[in-house]
C-alpha positions, -999 to +999 in steps of 0.1 A: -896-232+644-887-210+674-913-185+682-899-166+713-882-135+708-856-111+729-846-083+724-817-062+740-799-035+729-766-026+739-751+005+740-718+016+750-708+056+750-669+055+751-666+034+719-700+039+703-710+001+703-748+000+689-760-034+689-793-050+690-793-088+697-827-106+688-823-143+709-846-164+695-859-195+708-842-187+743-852-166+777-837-150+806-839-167+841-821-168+875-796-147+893-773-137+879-794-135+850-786-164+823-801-171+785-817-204+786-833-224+759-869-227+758-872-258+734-845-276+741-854-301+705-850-267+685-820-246+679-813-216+700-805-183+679-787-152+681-792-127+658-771-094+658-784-063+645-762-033+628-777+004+619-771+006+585-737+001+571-738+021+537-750+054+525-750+055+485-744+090+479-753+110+440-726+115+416-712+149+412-715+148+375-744+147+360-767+148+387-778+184+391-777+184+434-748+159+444-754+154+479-785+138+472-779+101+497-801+074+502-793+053+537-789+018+533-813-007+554-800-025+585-781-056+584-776-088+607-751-115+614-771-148+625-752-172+649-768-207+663-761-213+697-741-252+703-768-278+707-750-295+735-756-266+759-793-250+775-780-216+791-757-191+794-744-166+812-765-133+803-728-112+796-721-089+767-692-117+764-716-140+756-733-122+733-704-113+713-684-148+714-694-154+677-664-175+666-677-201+695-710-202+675-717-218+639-731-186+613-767-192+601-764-182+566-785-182+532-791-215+507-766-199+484-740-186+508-721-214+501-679-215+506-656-213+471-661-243+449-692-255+458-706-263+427-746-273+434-771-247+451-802-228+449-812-196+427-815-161+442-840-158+467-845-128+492-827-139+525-849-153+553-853-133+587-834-155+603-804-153+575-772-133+574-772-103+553-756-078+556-770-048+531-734-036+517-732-018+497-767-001+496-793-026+479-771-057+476-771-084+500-738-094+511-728-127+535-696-143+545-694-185+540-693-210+569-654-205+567-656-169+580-653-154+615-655-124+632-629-113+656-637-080+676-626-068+712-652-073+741-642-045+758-637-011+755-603-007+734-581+027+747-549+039+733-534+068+748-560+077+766-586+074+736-609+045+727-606+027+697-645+026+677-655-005+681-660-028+651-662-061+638-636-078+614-647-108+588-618-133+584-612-169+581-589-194+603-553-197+589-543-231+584-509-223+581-507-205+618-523-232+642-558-216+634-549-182+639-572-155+627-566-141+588-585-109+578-603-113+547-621-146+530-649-152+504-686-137+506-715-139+480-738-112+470-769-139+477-791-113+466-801-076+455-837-065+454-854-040+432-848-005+449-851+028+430-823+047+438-836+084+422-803+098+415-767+089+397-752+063+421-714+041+418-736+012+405-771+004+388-798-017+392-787-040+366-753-038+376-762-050+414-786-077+402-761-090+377-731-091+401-760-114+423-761-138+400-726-137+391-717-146+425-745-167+439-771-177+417-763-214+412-798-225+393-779-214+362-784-223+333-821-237+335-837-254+314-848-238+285-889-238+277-889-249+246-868-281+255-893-288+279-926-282+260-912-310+237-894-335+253-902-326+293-881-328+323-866-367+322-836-375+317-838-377+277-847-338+277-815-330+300-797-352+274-805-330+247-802-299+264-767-307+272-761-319+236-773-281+225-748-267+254-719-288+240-730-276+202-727-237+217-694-242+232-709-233+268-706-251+301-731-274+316-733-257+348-720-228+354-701-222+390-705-188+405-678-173+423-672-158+454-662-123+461-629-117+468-632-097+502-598-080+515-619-064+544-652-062+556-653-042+591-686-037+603-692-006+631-723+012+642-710+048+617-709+022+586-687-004+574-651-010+558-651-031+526-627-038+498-644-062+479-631-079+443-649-097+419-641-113+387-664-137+367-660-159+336-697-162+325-702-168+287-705-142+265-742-147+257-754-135+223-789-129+217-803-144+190-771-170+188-771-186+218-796-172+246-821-203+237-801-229+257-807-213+292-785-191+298-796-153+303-773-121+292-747-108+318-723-082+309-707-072+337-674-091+340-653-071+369-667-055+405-640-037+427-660-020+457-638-002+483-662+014+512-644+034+541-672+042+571-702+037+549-693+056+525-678+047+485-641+055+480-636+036+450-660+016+426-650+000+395-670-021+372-665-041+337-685-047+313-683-067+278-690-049+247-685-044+211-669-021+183-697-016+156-697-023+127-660-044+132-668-062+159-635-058+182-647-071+215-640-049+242-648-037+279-666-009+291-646+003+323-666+029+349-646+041+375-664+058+402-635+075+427-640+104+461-623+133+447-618+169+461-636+197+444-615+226+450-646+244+445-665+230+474-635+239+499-628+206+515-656+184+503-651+155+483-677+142+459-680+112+440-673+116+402-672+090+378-654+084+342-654+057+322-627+043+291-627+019+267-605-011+268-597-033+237-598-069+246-596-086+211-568-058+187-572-079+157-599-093+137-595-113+107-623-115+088-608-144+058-614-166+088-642-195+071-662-189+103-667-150+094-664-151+058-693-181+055-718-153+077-713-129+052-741-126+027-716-126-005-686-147+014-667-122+024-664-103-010-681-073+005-650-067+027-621-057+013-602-050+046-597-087+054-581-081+089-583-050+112-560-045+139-570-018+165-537-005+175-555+019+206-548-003+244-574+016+251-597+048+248-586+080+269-615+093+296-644+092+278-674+121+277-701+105+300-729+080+284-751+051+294-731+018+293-767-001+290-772+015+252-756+016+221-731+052+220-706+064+203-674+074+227-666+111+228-638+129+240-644+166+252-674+165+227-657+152+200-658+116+186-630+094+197-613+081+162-595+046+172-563+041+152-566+008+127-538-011+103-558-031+081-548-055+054-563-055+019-573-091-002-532-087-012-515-077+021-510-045+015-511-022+048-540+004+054-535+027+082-567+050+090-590+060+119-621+060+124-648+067+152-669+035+164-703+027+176-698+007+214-725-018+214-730-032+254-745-070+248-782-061+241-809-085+261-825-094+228-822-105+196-843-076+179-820-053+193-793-060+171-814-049+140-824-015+155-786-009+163-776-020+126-800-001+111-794+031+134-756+028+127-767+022+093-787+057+091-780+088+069-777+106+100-743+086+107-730+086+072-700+112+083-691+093+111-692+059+088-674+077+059-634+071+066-607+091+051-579+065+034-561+096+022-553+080-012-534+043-002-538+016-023-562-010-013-571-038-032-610-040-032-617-076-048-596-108-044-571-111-068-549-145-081-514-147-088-514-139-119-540-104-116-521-093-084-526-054-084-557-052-111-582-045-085-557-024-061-565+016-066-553+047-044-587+053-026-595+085-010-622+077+012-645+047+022-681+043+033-685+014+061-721-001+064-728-030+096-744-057+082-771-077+100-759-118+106-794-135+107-811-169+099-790-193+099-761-176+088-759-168+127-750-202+134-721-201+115-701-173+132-677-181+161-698-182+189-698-156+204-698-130+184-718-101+178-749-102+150-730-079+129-705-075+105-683-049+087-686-044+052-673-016+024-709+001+011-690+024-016-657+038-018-645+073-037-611+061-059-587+070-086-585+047-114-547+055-127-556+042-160-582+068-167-563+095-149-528+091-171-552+088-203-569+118-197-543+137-181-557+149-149-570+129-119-610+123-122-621+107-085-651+087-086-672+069-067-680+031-066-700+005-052-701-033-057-712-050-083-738-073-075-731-103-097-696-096-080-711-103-049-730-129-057-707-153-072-680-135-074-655-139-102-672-173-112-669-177-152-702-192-159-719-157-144-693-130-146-670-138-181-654-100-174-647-101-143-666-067-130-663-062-098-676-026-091-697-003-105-693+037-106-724+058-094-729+076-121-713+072-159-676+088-160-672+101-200-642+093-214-636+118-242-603+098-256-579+132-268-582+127-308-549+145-313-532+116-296-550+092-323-541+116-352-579+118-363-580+083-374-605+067-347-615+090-316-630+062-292-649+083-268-671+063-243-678+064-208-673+044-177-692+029-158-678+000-140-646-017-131-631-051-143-604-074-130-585-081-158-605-056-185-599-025-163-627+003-168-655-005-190-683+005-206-714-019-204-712-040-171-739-063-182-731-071-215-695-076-201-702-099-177-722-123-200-690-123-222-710-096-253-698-063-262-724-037-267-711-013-296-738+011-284-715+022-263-695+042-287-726+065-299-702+095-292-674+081-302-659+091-339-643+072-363-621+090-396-637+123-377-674+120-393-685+079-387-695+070-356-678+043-342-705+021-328-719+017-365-684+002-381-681-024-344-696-055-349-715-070-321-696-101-311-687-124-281-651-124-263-628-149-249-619-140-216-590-160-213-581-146-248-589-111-236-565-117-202-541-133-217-536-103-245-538-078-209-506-096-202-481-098-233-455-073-231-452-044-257-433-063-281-452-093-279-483-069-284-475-051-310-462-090-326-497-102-320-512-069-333-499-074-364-511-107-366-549-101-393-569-127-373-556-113-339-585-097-324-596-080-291-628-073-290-631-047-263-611-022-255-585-030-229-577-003-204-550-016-182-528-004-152-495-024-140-460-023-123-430-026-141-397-045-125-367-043-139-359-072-159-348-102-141-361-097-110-389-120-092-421-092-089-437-118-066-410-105-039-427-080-013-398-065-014-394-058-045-402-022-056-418-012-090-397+015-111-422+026-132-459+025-137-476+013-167-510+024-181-525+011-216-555+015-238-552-014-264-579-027-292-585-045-321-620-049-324-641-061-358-654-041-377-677-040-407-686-018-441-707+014-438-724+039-455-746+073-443-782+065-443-789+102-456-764+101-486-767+062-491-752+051-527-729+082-524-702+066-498-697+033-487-669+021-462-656-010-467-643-041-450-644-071-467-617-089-483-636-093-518-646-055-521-610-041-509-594-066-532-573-071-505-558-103-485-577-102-457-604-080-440-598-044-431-582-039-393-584-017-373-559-012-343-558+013-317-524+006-289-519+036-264-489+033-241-481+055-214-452+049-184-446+071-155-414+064-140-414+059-099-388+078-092-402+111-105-382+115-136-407+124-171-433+102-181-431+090-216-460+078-239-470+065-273-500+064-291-505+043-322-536+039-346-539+020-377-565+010-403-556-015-427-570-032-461-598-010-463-618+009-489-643+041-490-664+041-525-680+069-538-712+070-561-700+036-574-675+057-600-643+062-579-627+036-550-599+052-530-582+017-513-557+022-484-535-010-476-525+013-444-530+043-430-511+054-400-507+074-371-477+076-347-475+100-317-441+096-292-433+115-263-403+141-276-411+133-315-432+150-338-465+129-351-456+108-380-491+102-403-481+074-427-508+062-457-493+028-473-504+011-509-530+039-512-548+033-545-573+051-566-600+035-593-622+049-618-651+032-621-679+031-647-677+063-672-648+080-654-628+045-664-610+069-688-597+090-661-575+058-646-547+072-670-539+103-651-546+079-619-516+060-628-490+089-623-502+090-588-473+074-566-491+045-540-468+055-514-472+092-515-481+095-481-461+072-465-434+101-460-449+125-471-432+160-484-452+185-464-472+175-430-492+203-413-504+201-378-528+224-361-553+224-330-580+217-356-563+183-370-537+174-395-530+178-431-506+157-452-499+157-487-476+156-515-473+176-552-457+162-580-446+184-610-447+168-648-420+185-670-431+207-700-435+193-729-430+212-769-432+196-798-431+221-831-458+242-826-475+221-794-467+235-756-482+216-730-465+235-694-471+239-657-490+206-653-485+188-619-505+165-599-513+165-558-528+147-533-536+155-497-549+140-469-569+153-433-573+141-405-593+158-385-593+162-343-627+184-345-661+160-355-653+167-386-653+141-415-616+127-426-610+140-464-585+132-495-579+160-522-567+151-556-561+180-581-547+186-621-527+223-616-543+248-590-564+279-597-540+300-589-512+282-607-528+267-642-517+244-666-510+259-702-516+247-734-506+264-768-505+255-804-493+283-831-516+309-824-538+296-803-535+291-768-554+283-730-556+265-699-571+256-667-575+232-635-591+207-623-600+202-584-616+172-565-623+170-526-640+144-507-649+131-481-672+105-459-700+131-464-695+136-502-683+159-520-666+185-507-653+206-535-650+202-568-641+226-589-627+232-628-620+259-652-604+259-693-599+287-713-592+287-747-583+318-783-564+328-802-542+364-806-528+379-837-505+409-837-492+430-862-461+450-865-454+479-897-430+495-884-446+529-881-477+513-869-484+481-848-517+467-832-532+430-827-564+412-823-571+387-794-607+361-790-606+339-756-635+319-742-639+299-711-661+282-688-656+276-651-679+253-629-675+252-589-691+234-562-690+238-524-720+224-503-751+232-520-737+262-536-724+256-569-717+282-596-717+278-635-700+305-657-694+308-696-674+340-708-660+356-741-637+383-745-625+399-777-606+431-784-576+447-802-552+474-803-534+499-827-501+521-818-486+549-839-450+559-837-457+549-802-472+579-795-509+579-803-525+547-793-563+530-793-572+502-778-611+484-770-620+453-749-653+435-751-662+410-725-696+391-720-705+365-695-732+341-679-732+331-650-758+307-633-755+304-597-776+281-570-781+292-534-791+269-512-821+240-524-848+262-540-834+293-547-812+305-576-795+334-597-789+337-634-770+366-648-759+384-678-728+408-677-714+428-706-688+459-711-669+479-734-638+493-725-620+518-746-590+535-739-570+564-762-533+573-749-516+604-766-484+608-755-479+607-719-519+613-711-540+586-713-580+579-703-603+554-708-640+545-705-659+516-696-695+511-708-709+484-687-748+468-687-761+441-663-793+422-667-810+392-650-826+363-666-836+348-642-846+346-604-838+367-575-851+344-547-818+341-538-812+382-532-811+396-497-846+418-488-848+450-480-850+446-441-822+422-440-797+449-460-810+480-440-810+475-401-829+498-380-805+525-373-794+529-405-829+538-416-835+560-388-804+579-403-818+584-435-849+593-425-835+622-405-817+634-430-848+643-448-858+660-416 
């Protein structure tokens, strides 16, 4: 290689040229002087030096002193002299006739479509480069030329700076010079710019590679370790490149340069480049040897060394929904009004959205997701933004969250649900720039992932439907509820379930974590909107709405149990299912016990709360049996005819309690239509579930419920039906509802002496109709000793209740009953009057036990009996209920009275004698009473009369404590004329016990003895 070196400088004042030429391999001889080679067998070079051509200056924003500026280094254009000739004339001429000489450029500083060449390497000594802009190395092709003046250029008396244009030879024009052509950043070395600049470190190096770097890919390491560098390793690394959808080679591409104008104050660019590299994902595809490039655009316009306008592009991603999009920074001169006529650099940046819509029921995504899919209810999300506004500032080489004057940027989305319908929201977004390694992406899932972001992840729906699980034709709208919120989680693509995403694409994706909805059915039922908040199922995920794992179809699960506390006066006291909620079903609605559900069981325990005839708890009547889900779906279905037709049916069952929500169309009209509207809204609770016999553990042989067929005496086993209707009309008008219950062919036994059967018993509640209790074929036997009592039993009508004459409803529950009179009856000396017979029955709404009342007469109405001169009467009063006995209580009375009339004188004798027995509770009372006395009148003037009564009475308070009692009196009374007076001679004594009397303490409270004791002050 040449080792001589010249150096001149030269200098001209009028238009500021500043040159230094290095000649290299040549020396000055002769007069006039002349450049002469000094080795004629080696070329003869001329190298032309420029002061620096760029000064990168600090932003205004952030940077904290903005005319910070860093000068760039000196750059050089390298010519070789023609080979054919040994000297030259030593003229400034000479030394700038560069289009007569061929450029001396780097190994990559190859012309636009070259497709082989070396890697980055710093340019030798004795290479163009041309430092523009400051730590990037920029040269021109072998097609490019510079075209300058030799001399001094004046215009009106005033010299034109002289400079140095890059172009190319126009084909077109006989050769004639064409400003602009092709250059290559061919390469950019690691400088520390300590301030804000127009572009990065990263950003320089990467737009080297992108434009010059033609060793890319290489071959990967681990290809090599196991197969080597033949030909059979190149074979398989290319079969891995075809497998990735990436190129074999890729073929950098030239920058685009309008103008480059170089001058001794700095240099004139506008430069353009645009690169398709592959989107490299780490972790997907970065082991088949190609590295991670972002930056995609490069727009550079210089004017004197200085930055006018810089724009760069760089790929990125939305998390968690992976929209791919660009980060743009735009670094532009601007005036600052408040720096008078100074103009700073200041940089913005915006978001552009390069892919709108992403459909996530594409196989590719769906088969990456850890459950298929099933975790995403929005299965495509369109982005409707172009683009963000000015963002706040951030890094574009981490993970942020765009901001707009300090508040998060929300980007506008239509998503569609598993059915099509539309959700419009917006939501802010985490940008993700592509991240140089694969552990990256789980330290940006699990940061977006963090409590800390839970607001930002938590997106109001504002109460649209959205279908959360897939549905079929036939369950269209059972997994669609109004949702007020949602809770978006990113989840991590790893293993091997990275391979099967479309490539590329980011290693995340978008998935619904837990949602806060309304569940209509629930909300109608209990007459008030109850929002709760649900999550996934897990079996949903896993498999779905697979039979052989998940019979019920559950889909989602609530965060904490929802009671359902079913209103008992909309069930008229007959069966008060309370339960709670705690997940959701696809064709079952809201239920209970997910588990058991799922494996196709039904777990009574669910009804602990619930009550049944106001005192038995449900769950102990439900037997625990399988379901048909089919049978259970199909019954979801049937209109309300066809229910109630089914209903009817004694083998019909369903076994779990269907709460259901759907459209109504009018008749006639195809539902499957989009277009289609619903007018009304339909929400049911229906169930027929088994059930078997019961009695109280703690009064077990006194009551027994009973179920089966050969007990009742009936046709078939007792049923018991519970069908709740409720439809709210779209267009506003009233909602209407019914609500019918029903037990049939059943039994309740008490003490094994009296069976009360029911072939029905009732209960009908309609919107604008008063409640209608109806008890059908009600029958009641006399068991044992009390056999004798089935006579009276037979006057009792077996349809008393089924309309019955009075029916009394309160907030506590409701009372219906009948009384039937029996005429008198006299035969000679026999009167037998005021006898009649009645029945009620309650139904409670409180947890109170249902009841039936039978009674002979009332207390305050007896029946009497006479015969001659003797006479009496009494009652007889029976209550029970699924407790016991609730009252029972009797009284007769029986004498005789004799009376005497003489005219003159009259008077009369009388003897009665009774007993009475009540019993309430634990309290029941005993009495036994005999009262005599007589009478005498004179004239009607003078008259005597004297009672005598006597009585026992034994009363029980409570378990262990007790009263006996003995009461007597004589009462005698004297009239005389119109003054009359009597006296009363009365004696009490106790026989026995006073364990039942009230103590001195609890009679006297403390100020009340304080009071006496003062008034013994």
């Amino acid at each position: 290689m040449p080792t001589e070196h010249l150096m001149l400088r030269a200098l001209r004042k009028e238009d500021f040229l500043n040159l230094t030429f290095e000649l290299v391999n040549l020396h000055t001889e002769g007069t006039p002087l002349h450049i002469v080679k000094t080795d004629t067998n080696q070329p003869a070079l001329l190298i032309v030096h420029f002061p620096p051509q760029h000064i990168v200056e600090a932003l205004s924003y952030p940077s904290e002193h903005p005319f910070q500026a860093m000068l760039a280094g000196p750059s050089r254009i390298v010519f070789k002299l023609p080979d054919d000739q040994d000297r030259w004339p030593l003229t400034l001429k000479t030394l700038l006739n560069w289009q007569a000489y061929s450029p001396v450029l780097a190994g990559n500083a190859l012309p636009a479509g070259a497709t082989t060449g070396p890697g980055l390497n710093p340019p030798g000594p004795e290479d163009t480069a041309l430092e523009i802009p400051t730590g990037m190395y920029l040269s021109p092709d072998e097609a490019g030329i510079w075209s300058h003046a030799f001399s001094r250029a004046a215009h009106n008396g005033r010299f034109e700076l002289w400079h140095t244009r890059l172009g190319e030879r126009n084909p077109a024009s006989d050769g004639a010079f064409r400003e602009g052509g092709n250059t290559r950043v061919i390469w950019a070395p690691d400088l520390n710019i300590p301030f804000p600049s127009s572009l990065t470190q990263k950003e320089r190096k990467e737009i080297a590679y992108l434009s010059a770097d033609f060793s890319i890919p290489s071959l990967p390491l681990w290809i090599f370790q196991r197969y080597g560098d033949g030909e059979y390793a190149h074979h398989v690394w290319r079969t891995y490149l075809t497998e990735y959808g990436l190129p074999h080679k890729y073929i950098p591409q030239p920058v685009h340069t309008h103008r480059l104008m170089l001058s001794s104050f700095g240099a004139w660019a506008k430069l353009e480049g645009a690169w398709e590299y592959p989107t490299i994902i780490a972790g997907q595809n970065d082991h088949v040897g190609y590295s991670t490039i972002g930056l995609e655009q490069w727009q550079h316009i210089v004017a004197q060394g200085r930055d006018q306008y810089v724009k760069t592009v760089k790929k990125a991603y939305l998390c968690d929904t992976g929209h791919r999009v660009s980060i743009t920074t735009i670094t532009e001169r601007t005036f600052d009004g408040s720096l008078g006529v100074t103009a700073l650099l200041e940089q913005y940046q915006y978001i552009e959205i390069l892919e709108p819509v992403k459909d996530y029921s594409n196989s590719a995504l769906a088969s990456a997701y850890n459950y298929g899919g099933r975790e995403m209810p929005f299965r495509r999300i369109h982005i409707t933004n172009p683009s963000t506004p000015q963002l706040d500032e951030f890094s574009v080489s981490t993970p942020f969250w765009p901001k707009q004057n300090g508040e998060h940027f929300h980007f506008q989305m239509v998503a569609e649900d598993w059915e099509g319908n539309i959700v419009n929201f917006e939501r802010p977004l985490l940008c993700v720039p592509l991240p140089d390694g694969q552990a990256d992406w789980n330290n940006i899932v699990q940061d977006y992932n963090a409590d800390k972001n839970r607001e930002l992840r938590t997106v109001s729906i504002q109460a649209q439907s959205v279908a959360l699980a897939e549905t079929t034709k036939n369950s269209r709208g059972k997994t669609t509820l109004k949702t007020d919120r949602v809770v978006f989680e990113a989840q991590l693509v790893k293993g091997n379930a990275s391979d099967q995403l479309p490539k590329p694409h980011p290693l995340f994706l978008p998935t619904v974590k837990e949602a806060k909805v309304n569940l209509p059915a629930v909300d109608r039922l209990l007459g008030r909107p109850m929002p709760v908040d649900i999550s996934f199922d897990e079996g949903y995920l896993a498999g779905g709405f697979e039979r052989a794992m998940n019979k019920g179809e559950v889909f989602a699960k609530l965060s904490r149990k929802v009671e359902l506390p079913f209103p008992a006066e909309k069930a008229g006291g007959l069966v008060k299912p309370d339960t709670s909620i705690q997940a959701l079903s696809r064709s079952l609605g809201p239920v209970a016990d997910p588990e058991s559900i799922k494996t196709g069981k039904f777990d009574t325990s669910i009804f602990d709360k619930a009550r049944f005839l106001g005192g038995i708890t449900l769950k102990d009547i439900l037997q625990k049996v399988d379901f048909d889900p089919d049978a259970i779906i199909e019954a979801s279905e049937y209109s309300p005819e066809k229910l109630k037709e089914k209903l009817d049916i004694p083998e019909f069952r369903i076994e779990i309690p269907i709460i259901s929500n759907r459209a109504l169309f009018p008749p006639g009209v195809d539902h499957t239509v989009p277009t289609v509207a619903p007018i009304a809204m339909e929400t049911r609770f229906v169930w027929k579930p088994c059930i078997q016999d019961y009695c109280f553990p703690e009064t077990n042989p006194f009551f027994k419920f009973l179920t089966k067929k050969q007990d009742t005496k009936f046709t078939h086993d007792a049923q018991l039906i519970v069908n709740t209707r409720l439809v709210f009309p779209t267009d506003g008008t009233a909602s209407s509802y019914e609500f019918n219950g029903c037990l049939k062919d059943f039994a309740m036994n008490f003490v094994g002496a009296l069976t009360l059967r029911f072939a029905s018993l009732s209960f009908c509640a309609k919107s604008g109709k008063k409640m209608d209790v109806s008890a059908k074929g009600m029958d009641l036997i006399f068991e044992g000793d009390l056999q004798f009592v089935n006579t009276i039993r037979n006057i009792l009508p077996a349809d008393g209740f089924s309309d019955p004459p009075f029916l009394d409803v309160t907030s506590s529950g409701i009372r219906a009953g009948y009384t039937l009179g029996v005429p008198s009856l006299g035969v000679g000396i026999f009167s037998l009057q005021n006898i009649s017979l009645g029945a009620s029955l309650t139904l409670p709404f409180i947890d109170q036990p249902a009841g039936v009342r039978f009674s002979i007469s009332e207390r305050h109405n007896p029946f009497l009996v006479t015969v001659g001169v003797f006479g009496g009467g009494g009652f007889f009063t029976l209550a029970l209920n699924a407790h016991g006995i609730e009252q029972l209580e009797a009284a007769i009375e029986f004498g005789g009275n004799v009376s005497l009339n003489l005219g003159v004188a009259s008077g009369g004798i009388y003897v009665m004698a009774g007993i009475y027995f009540g019993m309430a509770g634990n309290d029941v009372k005993l009495t036994g009473y005999l009262r005599c006395g007589g009478y005498l009148s004179v004239l009607g003037l003078i008259g005597v009369s004297v009672e005598f009564y006597m009585g026992l009475t034994y009363r029980k308070k409570g378990i262990d404590s007790g009263e006996v009692w003995g009461q007597a009196s004589v009462t005698v009374g004297v009239q005389v004329a119109f003054l009359s007076k009597s006296v009363t001679l009365t004696i009490e004594r106790k026989f026995a016990g006073a364990a039942g009397d009230p103590t001195f303490d609890q009679m006297v409270g403390p100020s009340e003895w304080e009071q006496y004791c003062l008034a013994f002050a």
